[in-house]
Every structure is written in C-alpha cells, then in structure tokens.
VOGU-3710 file (C-alpha; in Angstrom, 3 decimals, decimal comma):
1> xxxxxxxxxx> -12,050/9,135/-19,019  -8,583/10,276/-18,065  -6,304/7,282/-18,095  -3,265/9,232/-17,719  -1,282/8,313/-14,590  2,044/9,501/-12,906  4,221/7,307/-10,491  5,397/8,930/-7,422  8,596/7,374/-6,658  11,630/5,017/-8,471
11> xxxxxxxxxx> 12,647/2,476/-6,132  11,741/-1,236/-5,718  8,009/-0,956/-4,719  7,518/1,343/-7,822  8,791/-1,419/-10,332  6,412/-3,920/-8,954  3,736/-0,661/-9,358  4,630/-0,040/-12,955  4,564/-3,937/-13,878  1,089/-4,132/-12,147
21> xxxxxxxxxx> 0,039/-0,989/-14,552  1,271/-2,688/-17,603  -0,622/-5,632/-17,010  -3,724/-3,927/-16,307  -3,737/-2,037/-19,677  -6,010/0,797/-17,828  -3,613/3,709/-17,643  -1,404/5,630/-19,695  1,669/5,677/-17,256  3,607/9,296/-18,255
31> xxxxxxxxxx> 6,473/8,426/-15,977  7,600/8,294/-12,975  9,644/10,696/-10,572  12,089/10,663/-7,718  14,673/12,760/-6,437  17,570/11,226/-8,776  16,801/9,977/-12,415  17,117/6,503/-12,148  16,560/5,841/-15,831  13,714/3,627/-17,495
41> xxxxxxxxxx> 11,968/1,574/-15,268  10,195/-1,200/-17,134  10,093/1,021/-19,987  8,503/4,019/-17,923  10,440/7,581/-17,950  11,603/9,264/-15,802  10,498/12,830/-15,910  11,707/14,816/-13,234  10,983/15,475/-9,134  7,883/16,492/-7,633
51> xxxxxxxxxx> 8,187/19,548/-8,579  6,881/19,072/-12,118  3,721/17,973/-10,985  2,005/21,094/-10,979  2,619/21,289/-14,763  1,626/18,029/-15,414  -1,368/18,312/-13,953  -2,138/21,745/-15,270  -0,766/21,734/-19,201  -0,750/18,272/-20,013
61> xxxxxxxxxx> -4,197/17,401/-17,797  -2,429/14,031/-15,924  -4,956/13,713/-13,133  -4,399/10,418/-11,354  -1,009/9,525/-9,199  -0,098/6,423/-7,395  2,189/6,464/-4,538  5,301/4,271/-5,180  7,196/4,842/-2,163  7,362/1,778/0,140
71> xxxxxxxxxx> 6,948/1,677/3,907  9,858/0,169/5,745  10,186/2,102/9,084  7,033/4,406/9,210  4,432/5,918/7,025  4,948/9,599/7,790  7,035/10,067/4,826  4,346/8,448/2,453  1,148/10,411/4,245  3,031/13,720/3,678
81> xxxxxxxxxx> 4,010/13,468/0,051  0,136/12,116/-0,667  -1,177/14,858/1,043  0,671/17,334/-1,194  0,762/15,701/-4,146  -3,373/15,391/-3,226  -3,019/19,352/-2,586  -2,087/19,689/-6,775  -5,148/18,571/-7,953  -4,356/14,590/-8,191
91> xxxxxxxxxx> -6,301/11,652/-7,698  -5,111/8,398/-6,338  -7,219/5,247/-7,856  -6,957/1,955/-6,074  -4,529/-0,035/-8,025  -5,396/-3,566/-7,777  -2,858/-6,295/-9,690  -5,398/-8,605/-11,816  -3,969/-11,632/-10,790  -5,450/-10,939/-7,075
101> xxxxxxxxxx> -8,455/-12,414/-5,811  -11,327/-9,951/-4,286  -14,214/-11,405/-2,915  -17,619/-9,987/-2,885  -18,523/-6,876/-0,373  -14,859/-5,891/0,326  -14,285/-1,967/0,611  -10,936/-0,380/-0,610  -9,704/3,128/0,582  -8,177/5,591/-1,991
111> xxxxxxxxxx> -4,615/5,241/-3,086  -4,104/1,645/-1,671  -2,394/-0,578/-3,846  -3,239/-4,736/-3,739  -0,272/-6,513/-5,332  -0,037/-9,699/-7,092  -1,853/-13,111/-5,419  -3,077/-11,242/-2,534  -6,439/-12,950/-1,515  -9,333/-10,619/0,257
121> xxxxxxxxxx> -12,173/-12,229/1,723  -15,751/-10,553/1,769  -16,712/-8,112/4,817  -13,114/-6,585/4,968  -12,843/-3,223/5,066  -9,042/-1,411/3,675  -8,344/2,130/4,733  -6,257/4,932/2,660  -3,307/4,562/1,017  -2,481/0,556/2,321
131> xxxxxxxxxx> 0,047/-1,823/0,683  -1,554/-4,887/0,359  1,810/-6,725/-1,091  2,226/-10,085/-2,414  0,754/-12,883/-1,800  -0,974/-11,854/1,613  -4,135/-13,247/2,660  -6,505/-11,173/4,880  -9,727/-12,879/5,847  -13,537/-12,412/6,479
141> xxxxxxxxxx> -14,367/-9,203/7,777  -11,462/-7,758/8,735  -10,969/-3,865/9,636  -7,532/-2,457/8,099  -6,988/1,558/8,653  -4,790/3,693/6,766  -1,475/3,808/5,800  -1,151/-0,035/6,813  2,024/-1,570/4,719  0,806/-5,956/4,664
151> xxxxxxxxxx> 4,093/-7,171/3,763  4,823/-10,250/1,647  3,467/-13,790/3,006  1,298/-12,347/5,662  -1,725/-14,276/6,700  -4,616/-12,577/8,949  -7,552/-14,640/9,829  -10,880/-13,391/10,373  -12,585/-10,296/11,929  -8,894/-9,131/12,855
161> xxxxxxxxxx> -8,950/-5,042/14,007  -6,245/-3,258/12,644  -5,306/0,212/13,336  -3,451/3,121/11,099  0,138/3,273/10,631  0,584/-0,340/11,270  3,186/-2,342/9,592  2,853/-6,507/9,494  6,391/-7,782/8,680  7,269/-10,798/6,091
171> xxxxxxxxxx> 5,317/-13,586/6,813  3,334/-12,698/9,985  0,410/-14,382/11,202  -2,462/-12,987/13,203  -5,093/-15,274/14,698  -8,869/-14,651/14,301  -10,449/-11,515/16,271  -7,641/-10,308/17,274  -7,301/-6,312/17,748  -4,426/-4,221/17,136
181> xxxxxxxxxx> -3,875/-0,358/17,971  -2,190/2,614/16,026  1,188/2,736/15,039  2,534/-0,894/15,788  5,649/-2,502/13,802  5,058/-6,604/13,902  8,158/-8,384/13,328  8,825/-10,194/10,336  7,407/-14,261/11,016  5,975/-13,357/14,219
191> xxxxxxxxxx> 2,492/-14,517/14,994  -0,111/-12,443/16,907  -2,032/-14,566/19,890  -3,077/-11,514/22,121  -4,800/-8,422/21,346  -2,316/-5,765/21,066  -3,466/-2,317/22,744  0,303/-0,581/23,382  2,104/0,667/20,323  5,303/-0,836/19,928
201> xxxxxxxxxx> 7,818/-3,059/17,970  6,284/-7,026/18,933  8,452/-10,172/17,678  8,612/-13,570/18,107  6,482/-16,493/18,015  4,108/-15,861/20,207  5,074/-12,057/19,464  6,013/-9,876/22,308  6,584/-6,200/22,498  10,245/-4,959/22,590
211> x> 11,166/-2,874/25,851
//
C-alpha cells in the first residue's frame, strides 16, 4: 500500500490536517505546499508550489493528496485546484480524525475531510471534497453534496437536504427535514426553520436571506 501523502496548502485548516495525519499514524506525510514557504508546520516540510507535483507523483511515486485549503467565501478555488491536482495522477482518501464518531451505514465522498469530535449518525450520505470541521453534529439520514464546508459547532438534525457549494457558518442550527439548495452561505449562529430553495447569504435567528 502507498501511504505516502502530500498536503495541498499551508494555512490554518492545513495544521489542523497535518495534526489529524499524525494522529492517525496511516500516512507518510512528504510535505506540504503553498505559494510561499511558510516553514515547518507541525514538523511537516515544506517542499515547494504545485508545480512539483508532477515529480512527486512521477519519481518519487506519492499518490494520495489531501486538500488543505479552507472554504471561507466559496469553493471554486478548492474544486479547481482538486480537479488539477486530480488531473496529475493523485488520489484524495477520506481523512477522518480518530477521535470522531461514525455511525454505522454512513457514506463518505472522496477527498472530504471529518475533523476532530464531529459526530455522524447512520443513513447520512457526504458528497466530494466536504469539511466536516470540529465538533459538528449531522444527524440520521442526512443528504450533504459536494464541496459543503460544516463549520465548527454546527448542529443539523435529521433527514436535512443539503445541496453543493453550501457553506453552514459557526454554530448554525438546522431543524429536522429541512431542504437546502446549491450554493447558499448560512450565517454564523443562525438557525434554519424553512426550507431554503433561493441561493443566497441567510442570517439570523430564524435565518433570513440578505437582499
């Protein structure tokens, strides 16, 4: 098995990445790059910008990646880097932090990440490349698509719909069977009541969208 793994990326949401690495004791992290050498992170090298993945992945046979850039504002910048990084021949594992809690029959899409104390109840479904970040809680047989950022503290309840490009702010809440569309930015500590079916920036407790 190649173990060898590369992180993309040397901010903030990298370091908590690298430490969740470490502690699984699965991979055989080469380094990490970003634009600007940032020095060691957690021990972890820094070997360069993107562009030495194609000889990494050629010469030295470093196969698997994980995407350490965070999601703040959108996702575009994170689905176009994995989609060429992807185009060099690397793989993106699930990386899931030990101390979270998985329950039986849950499904997780490639390259999402599920930090530490995150809690997944069985029947939920995770699409591509999702941050899953600390200590969120997503219920029973919820529906998450891809590149969803969960953000610290947030708590869905059960059979919630959400779509791709979605990001839940710092200690949201979403009620049960609730339904959320594409491309929506939820406010940090709002909490969800109503479907929501327009994309859109909602905040506020209940949330509302911003005009």
């Amino acid at each position: 098995m190649n173990n060898k793994i590369i992180v993309i990326g040397g901010g903030g949401h990298a370091k908590v990445l690298i430490s969740i690495l470490i502690k699984l004791k699965k991979y055989n992290i080469i380094g990490y790059t970003d634009n600007e050498n940032k020095g060691p992170i957690l021990g972890v090298k820094y070997i360069g910008t993107d562009k030495v993945l194609n000889d990494y992945c050629k010469n030295l046979k470093v196969k698997n990646a994980v995407l350490g850039l965070g999601q703040i504002k959108s996702s575009q910048h994170r689905k176009i880097t994995s989609r060429k990084i992807k185009s060099k021949g690397y793989n993106f594992p699930c990386i899931i932090s030990p101390d979270a809690i998985i329950n039986e029959n849950v499904d997780i899409g490639q390259g999402t990440v599920i930090m530490d104390g995150v809690v997944l109840n069985s029947g939920t479904k995770l699409g591509k490349f999702c941050i899953i970040n600390t200590n969120s809680s997503i219920d029973h047989d919820c529906i998450i698509g891809n590149h969803t950022h969960i953000a610290p503290g947030v708590t869905i309840s059960g059979k919630v719909n959400i779509g791709n490009n979605v990001l839940i702010g710092t200690g949201a809440n979403i009620i049960q069977q609730k339904n959320i569309v594409d491309d929506v930015t939820i406010g940090a500590g709002a909490t969800i009541i109503r479907d929501i079916d327009i994309a859109g920036i909602y905040i506020g407790v209940p949330a509302k969208r911003l005009e």
